[in-house]
N, C-alpha and C positions, 0 to 999 in steps of 0.2 A: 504493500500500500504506500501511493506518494503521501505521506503528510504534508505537504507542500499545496497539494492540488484539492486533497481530500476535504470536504465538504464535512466538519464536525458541527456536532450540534451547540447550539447558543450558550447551553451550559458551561463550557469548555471553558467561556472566557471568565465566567465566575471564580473558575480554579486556579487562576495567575498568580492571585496576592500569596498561596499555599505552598508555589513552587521552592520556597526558604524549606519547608519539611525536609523534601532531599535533599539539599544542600547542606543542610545539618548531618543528616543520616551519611552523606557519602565524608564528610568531616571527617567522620569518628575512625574509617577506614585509612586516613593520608598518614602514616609513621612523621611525615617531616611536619605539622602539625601539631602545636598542644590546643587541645579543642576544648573552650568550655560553652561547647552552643549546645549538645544534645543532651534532654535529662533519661541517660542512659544509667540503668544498675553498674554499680562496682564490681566486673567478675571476682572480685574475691570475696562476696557475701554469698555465693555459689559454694553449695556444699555438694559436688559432685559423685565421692562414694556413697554418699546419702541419696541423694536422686539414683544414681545408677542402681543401688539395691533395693530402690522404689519401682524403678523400671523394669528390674528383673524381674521381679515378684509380679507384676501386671502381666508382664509378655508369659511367664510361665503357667498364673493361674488363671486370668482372663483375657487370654493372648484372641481368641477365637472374635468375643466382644469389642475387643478393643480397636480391632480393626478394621471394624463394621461402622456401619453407620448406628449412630443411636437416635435416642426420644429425643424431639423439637426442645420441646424444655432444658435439655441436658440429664446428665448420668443421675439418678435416684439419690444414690449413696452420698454423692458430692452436694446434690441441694440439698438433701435434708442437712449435712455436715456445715454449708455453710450457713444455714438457718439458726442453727445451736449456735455457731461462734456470733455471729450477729446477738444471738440473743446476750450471748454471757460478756463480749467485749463492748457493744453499743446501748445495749437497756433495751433492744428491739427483741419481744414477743411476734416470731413468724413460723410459717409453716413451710414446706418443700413447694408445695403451691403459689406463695409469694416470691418466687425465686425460679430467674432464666438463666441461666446459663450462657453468655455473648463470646464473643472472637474477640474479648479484650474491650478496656472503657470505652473506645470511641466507636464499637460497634453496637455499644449498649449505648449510647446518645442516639448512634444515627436510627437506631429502631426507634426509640420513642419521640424523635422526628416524622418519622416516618408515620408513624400511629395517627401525629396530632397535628403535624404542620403542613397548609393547602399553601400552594402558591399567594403571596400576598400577604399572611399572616404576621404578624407582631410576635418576636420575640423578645425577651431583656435577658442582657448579658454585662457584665462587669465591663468597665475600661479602665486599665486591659484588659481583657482576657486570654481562653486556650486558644491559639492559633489554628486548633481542629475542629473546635467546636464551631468558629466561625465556618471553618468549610464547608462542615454539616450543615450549619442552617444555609450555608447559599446553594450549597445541593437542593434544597428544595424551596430555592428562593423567595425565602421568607420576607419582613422587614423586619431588621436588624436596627433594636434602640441603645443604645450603649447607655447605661447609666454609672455615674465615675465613681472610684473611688476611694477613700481614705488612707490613713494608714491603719484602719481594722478590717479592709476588705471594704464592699458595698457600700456606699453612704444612706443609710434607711430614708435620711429627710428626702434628700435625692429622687430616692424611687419612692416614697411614696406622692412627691411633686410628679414624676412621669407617671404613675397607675393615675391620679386623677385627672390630669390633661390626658391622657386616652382615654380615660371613662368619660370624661366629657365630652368627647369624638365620638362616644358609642363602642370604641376599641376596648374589645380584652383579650390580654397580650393570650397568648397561646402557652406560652413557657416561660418560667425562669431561669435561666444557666449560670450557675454560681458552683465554685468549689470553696467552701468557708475556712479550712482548714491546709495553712499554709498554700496557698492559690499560685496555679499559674498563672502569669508570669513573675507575678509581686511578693509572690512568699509571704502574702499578708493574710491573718488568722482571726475571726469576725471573734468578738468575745461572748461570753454566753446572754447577758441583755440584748444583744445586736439579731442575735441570732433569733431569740425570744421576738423579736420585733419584725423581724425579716417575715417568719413562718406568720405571724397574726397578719401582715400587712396582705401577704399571697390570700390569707384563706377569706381576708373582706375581700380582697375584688376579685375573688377566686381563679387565680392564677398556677397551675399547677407549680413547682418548682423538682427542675433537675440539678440532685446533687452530688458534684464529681467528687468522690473520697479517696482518687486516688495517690494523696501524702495524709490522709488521715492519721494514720498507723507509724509513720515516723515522727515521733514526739523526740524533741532534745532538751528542753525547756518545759518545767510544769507537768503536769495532767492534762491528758487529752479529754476536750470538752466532747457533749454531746454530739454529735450529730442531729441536721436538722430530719432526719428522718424520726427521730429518736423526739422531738418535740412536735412532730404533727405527722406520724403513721401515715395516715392516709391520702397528704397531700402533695408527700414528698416522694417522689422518684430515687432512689437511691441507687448510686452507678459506682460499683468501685471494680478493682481490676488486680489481678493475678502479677501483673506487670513488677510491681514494686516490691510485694511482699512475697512473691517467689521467686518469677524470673518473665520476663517480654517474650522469649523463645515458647513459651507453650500456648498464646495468643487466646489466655481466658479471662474472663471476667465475671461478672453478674450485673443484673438487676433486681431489686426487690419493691415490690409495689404492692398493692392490691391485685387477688386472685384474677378477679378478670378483665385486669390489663394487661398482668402478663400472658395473661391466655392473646389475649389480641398482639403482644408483641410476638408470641410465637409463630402466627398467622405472619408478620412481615418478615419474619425470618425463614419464612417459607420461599421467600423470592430472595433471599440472599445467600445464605450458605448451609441452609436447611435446620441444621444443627452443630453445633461449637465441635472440637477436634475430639473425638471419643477415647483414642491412646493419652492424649493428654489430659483431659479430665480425670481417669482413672488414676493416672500419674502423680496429678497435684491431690486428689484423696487420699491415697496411700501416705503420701507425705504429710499430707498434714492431720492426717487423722492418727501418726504417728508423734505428732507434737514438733513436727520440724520445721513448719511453719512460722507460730511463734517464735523457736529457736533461734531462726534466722532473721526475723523482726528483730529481734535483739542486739545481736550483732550489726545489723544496718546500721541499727540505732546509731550503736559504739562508734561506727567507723566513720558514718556522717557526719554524729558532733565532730569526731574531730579534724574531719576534712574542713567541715564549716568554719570552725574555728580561723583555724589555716589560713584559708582563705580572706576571713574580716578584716588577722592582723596585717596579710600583706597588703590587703587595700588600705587600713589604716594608715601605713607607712610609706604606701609608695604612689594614691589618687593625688591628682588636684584636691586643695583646699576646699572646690565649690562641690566636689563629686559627694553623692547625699547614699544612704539607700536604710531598710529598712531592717533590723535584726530579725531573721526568718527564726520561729524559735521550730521548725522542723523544714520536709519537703529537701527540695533539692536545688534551690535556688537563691542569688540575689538580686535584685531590680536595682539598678543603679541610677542615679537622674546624674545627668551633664549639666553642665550651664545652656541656660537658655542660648537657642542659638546654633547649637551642635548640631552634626548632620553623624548619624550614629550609622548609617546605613555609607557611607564615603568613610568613616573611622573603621568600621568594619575591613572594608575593600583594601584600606593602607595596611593593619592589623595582618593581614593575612599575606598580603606580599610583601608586606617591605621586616613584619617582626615575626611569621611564621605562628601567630595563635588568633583563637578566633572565639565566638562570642556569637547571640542573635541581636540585631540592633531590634529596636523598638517597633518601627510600623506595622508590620504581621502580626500584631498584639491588640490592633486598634481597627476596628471596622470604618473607621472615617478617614484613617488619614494619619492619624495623630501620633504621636511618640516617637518622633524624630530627636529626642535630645535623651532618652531611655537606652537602656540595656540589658540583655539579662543573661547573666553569666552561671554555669553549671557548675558546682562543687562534684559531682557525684560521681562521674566516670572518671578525671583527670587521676593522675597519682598526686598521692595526697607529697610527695617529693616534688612534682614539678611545680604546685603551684604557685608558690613565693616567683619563682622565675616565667608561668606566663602574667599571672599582673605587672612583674617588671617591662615585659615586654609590653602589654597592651600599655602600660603607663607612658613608655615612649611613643609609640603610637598617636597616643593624645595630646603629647606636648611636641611631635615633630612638623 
């Protein structure tokens, strides 16, 4: 096929601003590169001989199953499994019924996308926000309202100023996309009033709300708050992901919602990939119904803090005066502000050819435009060795 000539559909041009995803992804792969643009897992939170005698033990007693396709919903053993830790880790009372099984977070958004959002519709999402979830909703080109936010995450007054100027339009948004809990791109953490506030504001102008927990689980700082699922059951979408708390290679996730919505998510997952990967679902049950899940949460923990750490003090030491950013007390990120002015997307480009490290600058974060003087930089794949030496590098970078 000429791509050149080839007649794609209108959609295509929606996917431009996302083309930064691979460029991240193909980052991680350059050796002459120190990359802190993808928030990719630390292979050494990978416990291998533990996985591999989780694998064994699948392939030898339900090698037959595993291979197979299974149930829409996902593997029995693994919803009920992850029903109970929902219950005893978040305060959530659920059943295997309330639980689908997805190909990972951002296949559990685009389903309940898919469910709720008509060409045209209104959604609210943080600025900034995930740079996927934006693609999602332009896949089913929604309208996209950005409401800003703090340093606690979402500004409430904010959005309850936008729910009333579209309720007085006759608009009610379709969704709300928030991850409250260290958030991408900000690493900003709503506190438990905000959050209190957020879920009452959705359930007046009845807004469902999706919400992504995928750095829920890595806490470095304090106790981990509620969850907004955990403060309004029924209103909240809950999407968390296999990704961070095992490994991105077995491409699982979940959703947990009300019984028959996940039953109607199951039905759009009928046109996508039918059912989540059967050999790896069994995989991540074995594992964590062995407790090596948690185990490995733990260690995350360990080796984040003190990457994070790492990383604060060599920006402390080595940004301009004017460079701001927010203390993530978990997740996998920092949001760095420039001085007004800065073209973070041209610092990027120098960054990378002229001091060999690299970063995502700001715009892909912002559905309007915005975030030209932002950055946000990954603690989590880097060695926790190189990184005093790429903030000295991007530091040059900024002042050459």
């Amino acid at each position: 096929m000429d791509t050149q000539t080839t007649d794609f559909s209108r959609r295509m041009a929606l996917f431009e601003p996302s083309r930064s995803v691979t460029e991240i992804l193909d980052l991680a792969e350059r050796p002459d590169i120190i990359s802190l643009a993808g928030g990719l897992p630390d292979p050494a939170v990978f416990d291998l001989d533990m996985v591999r005698e989780s694998m064994d033990r699948v392939l030898r007693d339900e090698g037959a199953a595993a291979l197979n396709y299974g149930p829409n919903a996902g593997y029995g053993r693994l919803r009920e499994w992850i029903a109970g830790r929902m219950e005893e880790r978040c305060g959530v009372p659920l059943s295997p019924e309330n639980i689908l099984v997805v190909s990972g977070g951002v296949d559990g958004l685009n389903l309940c996308a898919m469910a709720l959002i008509d060409k045209g519709d209104t959604v609210l999402v943080g600025a900034p926000t995930y740079m996927m979830a934006l693609h999602v909703f332009r896949t089913y080109e929604a309208h996209i309202v950005p409401v800003p936010l703090d340093e606690q995450g979402i500004d409430p007054d904010a959005l309850e100023q936008r729910l009333s100027e579209l309720d007085q339009k006759g608009v009610r948004p379709r969704l709300l996309y928030t991850n409250p809990s260290f958030q991408n791109p900000s690493g900003r953490t709503m506190d438990l009033p905000r959050r209190e506030r957020l879920v009452e504001l959705c359930r007046r102008y009845q807004v469902p709300i999706a919400e992504d927990h995928a750095y829920g689980e890595l806490v470095y700082d304090g106790e981990a708050l509620p969850p907004l699922k955990a403060l309004d059951p029924e209103n909240v979408l809950f999407i968390h992901t296999f990704s961070k708390i095992f490994g991105p290679g077995v491409r699982l996730g979940w959703v947990a919602a009300e019984a028959a919505f996940i039953e109607r998510l199951g039905l759009c997952k009928l046109g996508t990939d039918q059912c989540a990967n059967t050999l790896t679902q069994r995989l991540v049950h074995d594992y964590g119904t062995r407790g090596l899940i948690d185990v490995q949460v733990k260690r995350s923990i360990e080796l984040y803090r003190s990457k994070r750490d790492a990383m604060e003090r060599a920006m402390t030491a080595h940004f301009p005066a004017d460079a701001s950013w927010v203390h993530p007390g978990g997740g996998f990120f920092f949001w760095v502000r420039l001085a007004d002015g800065t073209d973070s997307e041209a610092l990027l480009r120098r960054a990378i050819e002229e001091q060999k490290t690299a970063f995502v600058a700001g715009p892909p974060f912002f559905h309007d435009g915005g975030g030209s003087n932002y950055l946000r930089l990954s603690y989590s794949f880097v060695r926790e060795d190189q990184i005093e030496e790429a903030i000295q590098r991007l530091s040059r970078a900024m002042t050459a």
